[in-house]
N, CA, C and O atoms as CSV, one atom per row, in Angstrom:
chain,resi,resn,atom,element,x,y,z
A,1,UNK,N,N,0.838,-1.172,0.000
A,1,UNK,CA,C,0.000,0.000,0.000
A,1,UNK,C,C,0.890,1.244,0.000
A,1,UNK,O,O,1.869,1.336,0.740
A,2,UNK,N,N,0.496,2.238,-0.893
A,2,UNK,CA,C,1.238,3.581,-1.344
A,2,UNK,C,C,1.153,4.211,0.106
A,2,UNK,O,O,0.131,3.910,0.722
A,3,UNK,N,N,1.930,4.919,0.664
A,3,UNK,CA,C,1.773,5.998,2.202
A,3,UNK,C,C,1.447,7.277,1.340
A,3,UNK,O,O,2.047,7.887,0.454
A,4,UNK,N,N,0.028,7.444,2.093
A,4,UNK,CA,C,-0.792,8.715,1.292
A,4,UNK,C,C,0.496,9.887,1.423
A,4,UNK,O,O,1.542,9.852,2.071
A,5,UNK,N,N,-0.085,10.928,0.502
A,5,UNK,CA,C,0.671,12.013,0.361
A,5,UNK,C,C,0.269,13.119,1.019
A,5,UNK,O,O,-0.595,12.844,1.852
A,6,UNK,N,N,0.624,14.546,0.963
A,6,UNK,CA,C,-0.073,15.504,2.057
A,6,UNK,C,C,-1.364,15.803,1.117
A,6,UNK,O,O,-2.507,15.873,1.569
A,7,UNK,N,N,-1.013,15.976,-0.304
A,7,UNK,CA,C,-2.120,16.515,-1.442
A,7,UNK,C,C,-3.368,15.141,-1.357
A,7,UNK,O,O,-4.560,15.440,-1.297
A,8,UNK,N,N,-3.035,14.038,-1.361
A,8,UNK,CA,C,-4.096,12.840,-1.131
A,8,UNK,C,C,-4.636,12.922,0.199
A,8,UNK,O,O,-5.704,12.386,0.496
A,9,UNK,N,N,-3.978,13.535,0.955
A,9,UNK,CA,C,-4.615,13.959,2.557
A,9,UNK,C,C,-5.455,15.423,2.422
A,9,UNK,O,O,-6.318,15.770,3.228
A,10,UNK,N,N,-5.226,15.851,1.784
A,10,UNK,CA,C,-6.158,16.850,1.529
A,10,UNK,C,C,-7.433,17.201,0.412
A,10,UNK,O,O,-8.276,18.097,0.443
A,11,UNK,N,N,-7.250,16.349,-0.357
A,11,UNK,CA,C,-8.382,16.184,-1.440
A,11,UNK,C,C,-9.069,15.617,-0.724
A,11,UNK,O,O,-10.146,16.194,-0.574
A,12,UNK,N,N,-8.873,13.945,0.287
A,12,UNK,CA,C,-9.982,13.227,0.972
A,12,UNK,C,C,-10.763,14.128,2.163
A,12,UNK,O,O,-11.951,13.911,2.400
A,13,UNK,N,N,-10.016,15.137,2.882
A,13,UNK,CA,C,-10.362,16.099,3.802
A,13,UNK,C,C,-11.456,16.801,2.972
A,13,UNK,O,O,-12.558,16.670,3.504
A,14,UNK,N,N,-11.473,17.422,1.965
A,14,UNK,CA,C,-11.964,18.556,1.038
A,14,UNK,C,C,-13.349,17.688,0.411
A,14,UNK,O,O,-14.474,18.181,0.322
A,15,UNK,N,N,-13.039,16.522,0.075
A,15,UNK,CA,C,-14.211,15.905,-0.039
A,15,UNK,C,C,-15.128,15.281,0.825
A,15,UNK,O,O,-16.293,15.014,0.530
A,16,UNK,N,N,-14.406,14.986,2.227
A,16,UNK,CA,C,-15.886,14.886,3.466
A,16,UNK,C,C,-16.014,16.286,3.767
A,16,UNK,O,O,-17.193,16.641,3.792
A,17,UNK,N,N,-15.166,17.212,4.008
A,17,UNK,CA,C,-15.879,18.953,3.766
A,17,UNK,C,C,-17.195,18.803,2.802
A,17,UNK,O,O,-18.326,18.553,3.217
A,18,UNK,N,N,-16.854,18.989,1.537
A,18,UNK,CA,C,-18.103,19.129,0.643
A,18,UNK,C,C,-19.185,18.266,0.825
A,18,UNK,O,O,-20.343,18.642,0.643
A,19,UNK,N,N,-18.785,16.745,1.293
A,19,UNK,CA,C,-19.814,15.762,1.748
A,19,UNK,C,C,-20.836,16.065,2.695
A,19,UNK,O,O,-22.044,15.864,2.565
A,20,UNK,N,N,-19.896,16.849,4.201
A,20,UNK,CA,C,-20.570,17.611,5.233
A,20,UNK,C,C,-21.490,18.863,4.876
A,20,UNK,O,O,-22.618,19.089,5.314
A,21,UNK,N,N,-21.012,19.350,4.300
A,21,UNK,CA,C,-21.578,20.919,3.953
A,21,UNK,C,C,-22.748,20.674,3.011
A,21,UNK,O,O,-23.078,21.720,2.452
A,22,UNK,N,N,-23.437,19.677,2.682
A,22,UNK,CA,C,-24.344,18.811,1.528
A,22,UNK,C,C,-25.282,18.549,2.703
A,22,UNK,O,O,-26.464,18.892,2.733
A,23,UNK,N,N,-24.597,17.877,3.707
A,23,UNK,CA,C,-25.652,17.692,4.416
A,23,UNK,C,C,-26.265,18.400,5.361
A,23,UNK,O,O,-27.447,18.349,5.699
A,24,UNK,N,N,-25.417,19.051,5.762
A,24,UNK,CA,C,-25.619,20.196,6.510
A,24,UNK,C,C,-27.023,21.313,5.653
A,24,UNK,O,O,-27.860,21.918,6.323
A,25,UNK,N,N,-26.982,21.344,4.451
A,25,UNK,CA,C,-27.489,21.824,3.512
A,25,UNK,C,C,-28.883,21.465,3.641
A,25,UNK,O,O,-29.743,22.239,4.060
A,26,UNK,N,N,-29.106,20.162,3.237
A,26,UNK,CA,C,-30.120,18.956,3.401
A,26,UNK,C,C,-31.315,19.187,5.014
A,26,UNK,O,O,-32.520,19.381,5.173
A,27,UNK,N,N,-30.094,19.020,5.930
A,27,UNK,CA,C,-30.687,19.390,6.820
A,27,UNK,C,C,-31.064,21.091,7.437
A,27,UNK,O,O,-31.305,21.220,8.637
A,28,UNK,N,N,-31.080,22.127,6.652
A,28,UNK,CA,C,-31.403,23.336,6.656
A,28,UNK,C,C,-32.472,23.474,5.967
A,28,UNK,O,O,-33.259,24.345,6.340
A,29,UNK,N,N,-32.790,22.689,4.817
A,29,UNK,CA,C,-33.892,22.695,4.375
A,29,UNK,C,C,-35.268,21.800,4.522
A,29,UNK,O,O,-36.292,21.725,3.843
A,30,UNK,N,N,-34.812,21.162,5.721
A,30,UNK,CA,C,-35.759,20.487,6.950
A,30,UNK,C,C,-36.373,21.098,7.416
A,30,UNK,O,O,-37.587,21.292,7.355
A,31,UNK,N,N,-35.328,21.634,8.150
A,31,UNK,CA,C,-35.867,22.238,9.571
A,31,UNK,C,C,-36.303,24.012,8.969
A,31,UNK,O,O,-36.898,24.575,9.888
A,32,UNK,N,N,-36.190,24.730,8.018
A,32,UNK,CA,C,-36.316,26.285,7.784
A,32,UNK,C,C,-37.831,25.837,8.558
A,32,UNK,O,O,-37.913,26.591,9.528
A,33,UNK,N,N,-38.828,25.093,8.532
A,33,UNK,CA,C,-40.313,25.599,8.958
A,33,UNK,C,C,-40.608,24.723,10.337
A,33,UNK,O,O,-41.727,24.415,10.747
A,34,UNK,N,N,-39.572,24.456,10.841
A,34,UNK,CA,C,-39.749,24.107,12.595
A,34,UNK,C,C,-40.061,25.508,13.583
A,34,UNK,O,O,-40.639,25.445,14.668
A,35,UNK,N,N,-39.558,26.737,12.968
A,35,UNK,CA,C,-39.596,28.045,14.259
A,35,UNK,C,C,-41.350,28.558,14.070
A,35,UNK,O,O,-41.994,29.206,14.896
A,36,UNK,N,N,-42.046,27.811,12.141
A,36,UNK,CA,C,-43.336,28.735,12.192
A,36,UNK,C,C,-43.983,27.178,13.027
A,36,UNK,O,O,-44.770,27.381,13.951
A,37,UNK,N,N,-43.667,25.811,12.711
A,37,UNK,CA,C,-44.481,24.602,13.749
A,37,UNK,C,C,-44.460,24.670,15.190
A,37,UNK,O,O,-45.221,24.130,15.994
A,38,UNK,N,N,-42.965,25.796,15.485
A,38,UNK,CA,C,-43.186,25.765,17.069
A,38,UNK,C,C,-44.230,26.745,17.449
A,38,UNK,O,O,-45.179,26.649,18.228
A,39,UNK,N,N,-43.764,27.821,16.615
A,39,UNK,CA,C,-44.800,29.049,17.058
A,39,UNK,C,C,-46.462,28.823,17.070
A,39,UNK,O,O,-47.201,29.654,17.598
A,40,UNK,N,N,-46.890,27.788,16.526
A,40,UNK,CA,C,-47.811,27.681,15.816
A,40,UNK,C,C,-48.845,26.202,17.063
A,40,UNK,O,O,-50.035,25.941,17.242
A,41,UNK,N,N,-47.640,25.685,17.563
A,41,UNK,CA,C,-47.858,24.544,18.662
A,41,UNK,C,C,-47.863,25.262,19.746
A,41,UNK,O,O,-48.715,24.936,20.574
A,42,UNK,N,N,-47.008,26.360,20.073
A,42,UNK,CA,C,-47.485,27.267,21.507
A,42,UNK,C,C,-48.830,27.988,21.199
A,42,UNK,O,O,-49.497,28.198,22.213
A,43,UNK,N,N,-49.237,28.304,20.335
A,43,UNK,CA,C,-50.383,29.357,19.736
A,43,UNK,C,C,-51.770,28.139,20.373
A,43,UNK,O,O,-52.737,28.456,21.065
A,44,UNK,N,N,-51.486,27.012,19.949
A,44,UNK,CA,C,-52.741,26.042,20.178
A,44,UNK,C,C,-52.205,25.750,21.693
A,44,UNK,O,O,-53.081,25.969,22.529
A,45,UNK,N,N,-51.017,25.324,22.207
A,45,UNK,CA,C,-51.637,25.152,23.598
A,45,UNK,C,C,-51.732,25.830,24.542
A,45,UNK,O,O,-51.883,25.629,25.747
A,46,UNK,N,N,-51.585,27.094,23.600
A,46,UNK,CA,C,-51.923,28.423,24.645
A,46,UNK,C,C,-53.915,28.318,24.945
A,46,UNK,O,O,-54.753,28.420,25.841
A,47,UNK,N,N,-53.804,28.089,23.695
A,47,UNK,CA,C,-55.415,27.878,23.748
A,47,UNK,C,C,-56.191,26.858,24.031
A,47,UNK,O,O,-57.393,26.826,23.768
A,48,UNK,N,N,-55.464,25.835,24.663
A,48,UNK,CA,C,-56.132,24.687,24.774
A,48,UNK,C,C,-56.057,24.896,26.501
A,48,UNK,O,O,-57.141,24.608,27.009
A,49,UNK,N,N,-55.191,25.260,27.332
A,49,UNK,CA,C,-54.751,25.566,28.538
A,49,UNK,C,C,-55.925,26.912,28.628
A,49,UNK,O,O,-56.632,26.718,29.617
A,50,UNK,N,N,-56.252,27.953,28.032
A,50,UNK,CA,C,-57.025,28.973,28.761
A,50,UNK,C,C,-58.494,28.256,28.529
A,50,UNK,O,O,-59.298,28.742,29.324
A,51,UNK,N,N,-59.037,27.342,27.760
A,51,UNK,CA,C,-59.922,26.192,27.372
A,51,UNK,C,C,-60.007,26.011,28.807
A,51,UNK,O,O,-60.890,26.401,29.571
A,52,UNK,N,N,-58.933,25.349,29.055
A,52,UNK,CA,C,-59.181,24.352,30.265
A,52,UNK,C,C,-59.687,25.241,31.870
A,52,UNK,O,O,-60.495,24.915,32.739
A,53,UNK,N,N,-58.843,26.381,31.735
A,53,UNK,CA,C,-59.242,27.228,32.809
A,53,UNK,C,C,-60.398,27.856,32.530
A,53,UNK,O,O,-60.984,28.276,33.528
A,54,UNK,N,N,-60.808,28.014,31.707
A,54,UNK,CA,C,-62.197,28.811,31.449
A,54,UNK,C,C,-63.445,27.396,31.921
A,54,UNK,O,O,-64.504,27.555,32.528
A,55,UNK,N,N,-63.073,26.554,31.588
A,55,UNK,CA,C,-64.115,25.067,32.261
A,55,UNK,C,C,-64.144,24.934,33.537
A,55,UNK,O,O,-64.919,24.553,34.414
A,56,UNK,N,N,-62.904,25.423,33.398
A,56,UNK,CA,C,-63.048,24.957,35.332
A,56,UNK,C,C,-63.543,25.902,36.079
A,56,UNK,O,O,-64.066,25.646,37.164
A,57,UNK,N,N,-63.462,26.897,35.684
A,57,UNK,CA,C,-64.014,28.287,36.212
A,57,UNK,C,C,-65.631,28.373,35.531
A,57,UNK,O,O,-66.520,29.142,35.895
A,58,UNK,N,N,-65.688,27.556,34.668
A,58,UNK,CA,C,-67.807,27.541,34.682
A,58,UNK,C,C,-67.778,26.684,35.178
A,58,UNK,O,O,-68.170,27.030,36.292
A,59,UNK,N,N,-67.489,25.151,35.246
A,59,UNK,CA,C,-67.707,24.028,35.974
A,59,UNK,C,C,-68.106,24.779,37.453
A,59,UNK,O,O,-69.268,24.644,37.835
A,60,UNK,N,N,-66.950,25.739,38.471
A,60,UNK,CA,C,-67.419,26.314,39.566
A,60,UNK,C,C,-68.591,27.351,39.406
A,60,UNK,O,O,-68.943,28.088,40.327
A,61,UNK,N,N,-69.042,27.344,38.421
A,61,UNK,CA,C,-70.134,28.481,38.490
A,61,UNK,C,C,-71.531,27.300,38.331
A,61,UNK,O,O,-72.665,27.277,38.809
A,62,UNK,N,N,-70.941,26.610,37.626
A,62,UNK,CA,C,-72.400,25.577,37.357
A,62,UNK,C,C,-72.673,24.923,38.970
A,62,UNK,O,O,-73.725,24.429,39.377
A,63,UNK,N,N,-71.967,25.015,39.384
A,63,UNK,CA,C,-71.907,23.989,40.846
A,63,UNK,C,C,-72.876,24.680,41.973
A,63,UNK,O,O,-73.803,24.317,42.696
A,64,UNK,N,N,-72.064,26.001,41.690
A,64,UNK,CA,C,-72.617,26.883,42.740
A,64,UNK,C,C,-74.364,27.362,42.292
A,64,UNK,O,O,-75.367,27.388,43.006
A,65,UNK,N,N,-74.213,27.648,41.055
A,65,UNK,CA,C,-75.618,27.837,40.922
A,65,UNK,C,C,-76.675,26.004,41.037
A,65,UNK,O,O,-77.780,25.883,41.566
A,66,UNK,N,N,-76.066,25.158,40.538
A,66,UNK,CA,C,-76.845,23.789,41.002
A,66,UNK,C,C,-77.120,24.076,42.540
A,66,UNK,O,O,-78.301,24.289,42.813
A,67,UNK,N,N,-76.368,24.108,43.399
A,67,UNK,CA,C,-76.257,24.031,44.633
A,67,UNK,C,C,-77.515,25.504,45.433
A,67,UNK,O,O,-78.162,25.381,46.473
A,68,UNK,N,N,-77.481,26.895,44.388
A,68,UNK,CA,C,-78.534,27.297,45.018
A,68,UNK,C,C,-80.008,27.125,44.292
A,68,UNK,O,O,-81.066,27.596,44.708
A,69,UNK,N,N,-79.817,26.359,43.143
A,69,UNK,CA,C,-81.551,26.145,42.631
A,69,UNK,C,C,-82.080,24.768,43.876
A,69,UNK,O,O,-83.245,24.541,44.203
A,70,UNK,N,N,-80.961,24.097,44.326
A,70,UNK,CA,C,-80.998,22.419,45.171
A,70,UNK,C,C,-82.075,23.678,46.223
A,70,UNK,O,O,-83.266,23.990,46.204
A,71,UNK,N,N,-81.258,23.964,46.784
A,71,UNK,CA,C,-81.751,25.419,48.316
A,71,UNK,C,C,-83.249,25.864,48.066
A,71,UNK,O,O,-84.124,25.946,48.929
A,72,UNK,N,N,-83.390,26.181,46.490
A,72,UNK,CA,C,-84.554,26.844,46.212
A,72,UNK,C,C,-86.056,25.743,45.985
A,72,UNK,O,O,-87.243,25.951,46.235
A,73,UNK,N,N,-85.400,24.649,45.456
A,73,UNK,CA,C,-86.361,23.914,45.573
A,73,UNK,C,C,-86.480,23.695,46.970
A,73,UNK,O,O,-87.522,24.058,47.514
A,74,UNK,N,N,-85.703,23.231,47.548
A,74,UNK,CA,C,-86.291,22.390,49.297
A,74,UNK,C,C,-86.902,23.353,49.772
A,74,UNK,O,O,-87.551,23.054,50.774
A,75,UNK,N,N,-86.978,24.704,49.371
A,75,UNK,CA,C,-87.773,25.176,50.158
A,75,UNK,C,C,-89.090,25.635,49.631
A,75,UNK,O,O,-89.712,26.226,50.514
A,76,UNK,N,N,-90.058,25.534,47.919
A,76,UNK,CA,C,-90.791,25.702,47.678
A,76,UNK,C,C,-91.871,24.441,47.830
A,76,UNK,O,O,-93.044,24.588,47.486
């Protein structure tokens, strides 16, 4: 086997460079629309979370009013 040279040590360098930088490439044109899917996944569970507090906050209103029609009947 030939003992590589500095120029054969550097063409193989230069070509996993260009190999890397391909993929690197590849994967930029993945991900460019992950920052509008994140923005877009906080947007819904922003709204799914004030959902949930807004239920729970009528759920306590339904309760309380069940609880004074219960009062109003026992006593008609």
């Amino acid at each position: 086997m030939k003992p590589s040279t500095n120029r054969d040590l550097l063409l193989n360098i230069s070509g996993q460079l260009y190999y890397l930088n391909d993929k690197i490439d590849i994967i930029d044109k993945r991900t460019e629309t992950y920052p509008k899917l994140y923005e877009n996944v906080d947007k819904l569970i922003g709204e799914i979370v004030e959902n949930r507090q807004e239920r729970t906050s009528m759920n306590k209103e339904i309760q309380n009013h069940e609880s004074r029609l219960k009062s109003l009947e026992s006593e008609i």
